[in-house]
C-alpha positions as CSV (number, residue, x, y, z in Angstrom):
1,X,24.7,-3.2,32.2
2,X,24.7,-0.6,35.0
3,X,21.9,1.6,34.9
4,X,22.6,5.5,35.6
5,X,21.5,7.2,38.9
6,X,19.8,10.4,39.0
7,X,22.9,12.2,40.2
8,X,24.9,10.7,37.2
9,X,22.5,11.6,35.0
10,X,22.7,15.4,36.1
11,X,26.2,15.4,34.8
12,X,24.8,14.8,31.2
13,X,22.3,17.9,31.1
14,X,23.4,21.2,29.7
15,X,24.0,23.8,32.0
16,X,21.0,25.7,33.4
17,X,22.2,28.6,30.7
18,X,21.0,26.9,27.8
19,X,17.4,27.4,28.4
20,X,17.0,31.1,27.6
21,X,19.0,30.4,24.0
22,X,16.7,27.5,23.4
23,X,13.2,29.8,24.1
24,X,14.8,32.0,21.7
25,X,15.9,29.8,19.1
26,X,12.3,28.2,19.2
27,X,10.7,31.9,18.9
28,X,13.4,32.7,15.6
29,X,11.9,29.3,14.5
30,X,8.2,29.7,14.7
31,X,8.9,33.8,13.1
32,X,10.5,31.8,10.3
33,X,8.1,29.0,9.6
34,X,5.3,31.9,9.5
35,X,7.6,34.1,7.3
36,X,8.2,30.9,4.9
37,X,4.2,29.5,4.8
38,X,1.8,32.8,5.2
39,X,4.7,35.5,5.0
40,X,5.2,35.5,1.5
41,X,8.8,34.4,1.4
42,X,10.8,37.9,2.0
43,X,13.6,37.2,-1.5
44,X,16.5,38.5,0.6
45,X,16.4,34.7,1.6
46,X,16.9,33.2,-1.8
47,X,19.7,32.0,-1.7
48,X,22.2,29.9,-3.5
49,X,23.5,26.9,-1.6
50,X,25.2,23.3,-1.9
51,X,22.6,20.4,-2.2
52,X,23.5,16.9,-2.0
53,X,19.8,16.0,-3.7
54,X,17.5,18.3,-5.0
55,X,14.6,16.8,-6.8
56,X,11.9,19.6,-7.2
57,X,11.8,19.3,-11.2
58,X,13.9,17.2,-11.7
59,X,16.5,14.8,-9.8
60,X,19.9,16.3,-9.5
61,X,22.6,15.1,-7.3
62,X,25.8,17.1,-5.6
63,X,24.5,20.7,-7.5
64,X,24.6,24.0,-6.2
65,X,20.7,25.0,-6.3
66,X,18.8,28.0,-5.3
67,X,16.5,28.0,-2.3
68,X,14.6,30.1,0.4
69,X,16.2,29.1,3.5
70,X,12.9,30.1,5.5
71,X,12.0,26.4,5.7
72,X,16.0,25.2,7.0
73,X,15.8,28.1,9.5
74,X,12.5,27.3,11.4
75,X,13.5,23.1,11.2
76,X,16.7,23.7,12.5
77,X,16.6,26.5,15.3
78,X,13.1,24.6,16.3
79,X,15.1,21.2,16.8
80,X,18.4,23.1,18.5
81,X,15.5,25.2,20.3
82,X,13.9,22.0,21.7
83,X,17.0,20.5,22.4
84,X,18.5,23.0,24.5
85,X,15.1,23.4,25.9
86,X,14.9,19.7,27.0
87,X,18.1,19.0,28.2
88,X,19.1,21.9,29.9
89,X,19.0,21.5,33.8
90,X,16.5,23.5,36.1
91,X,18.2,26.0,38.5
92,X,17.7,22.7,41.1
93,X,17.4,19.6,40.1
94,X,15.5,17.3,42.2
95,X,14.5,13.2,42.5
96,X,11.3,14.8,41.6
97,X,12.5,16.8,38.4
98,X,14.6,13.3,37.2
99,X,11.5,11.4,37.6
100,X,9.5,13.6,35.4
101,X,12.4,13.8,32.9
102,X,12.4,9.6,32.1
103,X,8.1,10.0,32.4
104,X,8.2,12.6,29.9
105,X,10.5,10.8,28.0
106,X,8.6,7.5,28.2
107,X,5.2,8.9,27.4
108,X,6.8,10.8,24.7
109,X,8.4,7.5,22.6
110,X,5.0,6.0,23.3
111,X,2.8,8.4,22.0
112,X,5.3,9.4,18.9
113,X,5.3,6.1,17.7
114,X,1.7,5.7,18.2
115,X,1.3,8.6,16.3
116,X,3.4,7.5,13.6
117,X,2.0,3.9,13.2
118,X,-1.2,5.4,12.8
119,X,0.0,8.1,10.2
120,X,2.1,5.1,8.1
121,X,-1.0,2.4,8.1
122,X,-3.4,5.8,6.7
123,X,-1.0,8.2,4.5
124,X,0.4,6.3,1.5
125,X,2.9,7.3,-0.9
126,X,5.4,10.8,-0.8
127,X,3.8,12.4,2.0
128,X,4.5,9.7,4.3
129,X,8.4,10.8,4.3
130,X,7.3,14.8,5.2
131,X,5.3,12.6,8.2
132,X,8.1,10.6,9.2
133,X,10.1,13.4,8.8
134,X,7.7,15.5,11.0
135,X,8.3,12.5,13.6
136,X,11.5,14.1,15.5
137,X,9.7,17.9,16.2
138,X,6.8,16.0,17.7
139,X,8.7,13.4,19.7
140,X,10.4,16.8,21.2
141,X,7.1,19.0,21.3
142,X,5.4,16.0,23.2
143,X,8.9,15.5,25.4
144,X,9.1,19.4,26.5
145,X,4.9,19.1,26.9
146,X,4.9,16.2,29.4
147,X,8.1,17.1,31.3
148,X,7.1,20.4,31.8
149,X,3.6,19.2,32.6
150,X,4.6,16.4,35.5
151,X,7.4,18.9,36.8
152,X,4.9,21.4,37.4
153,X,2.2,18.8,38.7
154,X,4.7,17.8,41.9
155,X,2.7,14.3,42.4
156,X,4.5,11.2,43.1
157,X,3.0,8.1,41.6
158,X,0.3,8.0,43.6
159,X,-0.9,11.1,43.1
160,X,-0.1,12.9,46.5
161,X,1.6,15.9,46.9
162,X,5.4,15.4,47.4
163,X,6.3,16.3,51.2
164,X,10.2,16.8,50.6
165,X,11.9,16.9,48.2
166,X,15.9,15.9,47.8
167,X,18.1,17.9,45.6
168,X,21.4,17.2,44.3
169,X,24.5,19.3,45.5
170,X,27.7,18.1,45.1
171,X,27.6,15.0,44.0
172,X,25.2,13.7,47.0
173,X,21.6,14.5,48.6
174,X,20.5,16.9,50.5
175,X,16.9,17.3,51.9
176,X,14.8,20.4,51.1
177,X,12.7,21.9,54.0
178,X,9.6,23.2,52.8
C-alpha cells in the first residue's frame, strides 16, 4: 500500500474558500444550540417533518412527527462548520502545516477514544448513546484545537523553531526565505 505524500495530500483539502463558510456555519450553530437549550425554543421552528424513528412517548416508525429543528440546526451546521473548517487548505500550505494536520489528527483519535472509553466503562444505560453520539463533535473540536494549536506553535519535533519552511506550488517544492 502506498502511502500519500504531502503534496498528494494537498489535492484532497477543500479550497482555501471554505474556511470563512465553515466559521459561519459554526457561529449559526452555536446561536442555535443556545436558542434550542436557554433560548426558549422560538415556535416558528416547530415544525412538521419525516422521521424514520421517533421514540419520545412512544416508539413509532416511518411517521411524519412534529419537532423544533433548533437541535438538527446547531448538530448539523456545527459538523459541516467543523468540517469545512478542518479540511479546508491554508492560503499556503507548507511540510510544516501537513505535519500538524496528521499530529492533530493523531492526538485527536487518541484522546477521543480515550475520552470515550472512559465515558462507556462510567455512564450506563440511555445516556451512553447521547455520549457516543457526542463522540464525532469532539473528535472535530479536539482536531481543529490541536491543528490550529501545532500550526501556530511552528516547532519541529524537537521543539526548535523551524528555519525554512517549503511550500507546495505546482505540484513541487519551493523554499520560503524568511
Amino acid at each position: 500500500m502506498e502511502i500519500a505524500t504531502d503534496q498528494q495530500a494537498s489535492h484532497l483539502l477543500l479550497p482555501n474558500r471554505f474556511r470563512l463558510p465553515g466559521y459561519l456555519l459554526l457561529g449559526v450553530s452555536v446561536i442555535a444550540g443556545y436558542l434550542y437549550f436557554l433560548g426558549g425554543k422560538p415556535e416558528f421552528f416547530e415544525v412538521p417533518v419525516f422521521a424514520i424513528l421517533t421514540s419520545y412517548f412512544e416508539t413509532r416508525w416511518f411517521v411524519v412527527a412534529q419537532t423544533n429543528l433548533l437541535d438538527e440546526i446547531a448538530v448539523v451546521t456545527g459538523i459541516l462548520g467543523f468540517f469545512f473548517v478542518l479540511f479546508s487548505k491554508d492560503s499556503i500550505e507548507t511540510e510544516h502545516t501537513f505535519n500538524a494536520r496528521i499530529k492533530a489528527l493523531l492526538c485527536a483519535g487518541y484522546i477521543t477514544a480515550a475520552a470515550f472509553i472512559l465515558l462507556y466503562l462510567t455512564v450506563f444505560g440511555w445516556p451512553i448513546l447521547a455520549i457516543a453520539a457526542g463522540m464525532a463533535p469532539l473528535f472535530l473540536a479536539v482536531y481543529v484545537t490541536l491543528f490550529m494549536k501545532f500550526k501556530s506553535a511552528g516547532l519541529n519535533g524537537e521543539g526548535e523553531k523551524l528555519k525554512s519552511v517549503r511550500s507546495i506550488k505546482g505540484g513541487r517544492y519551493e523554499k520560503n526565505k524568511q
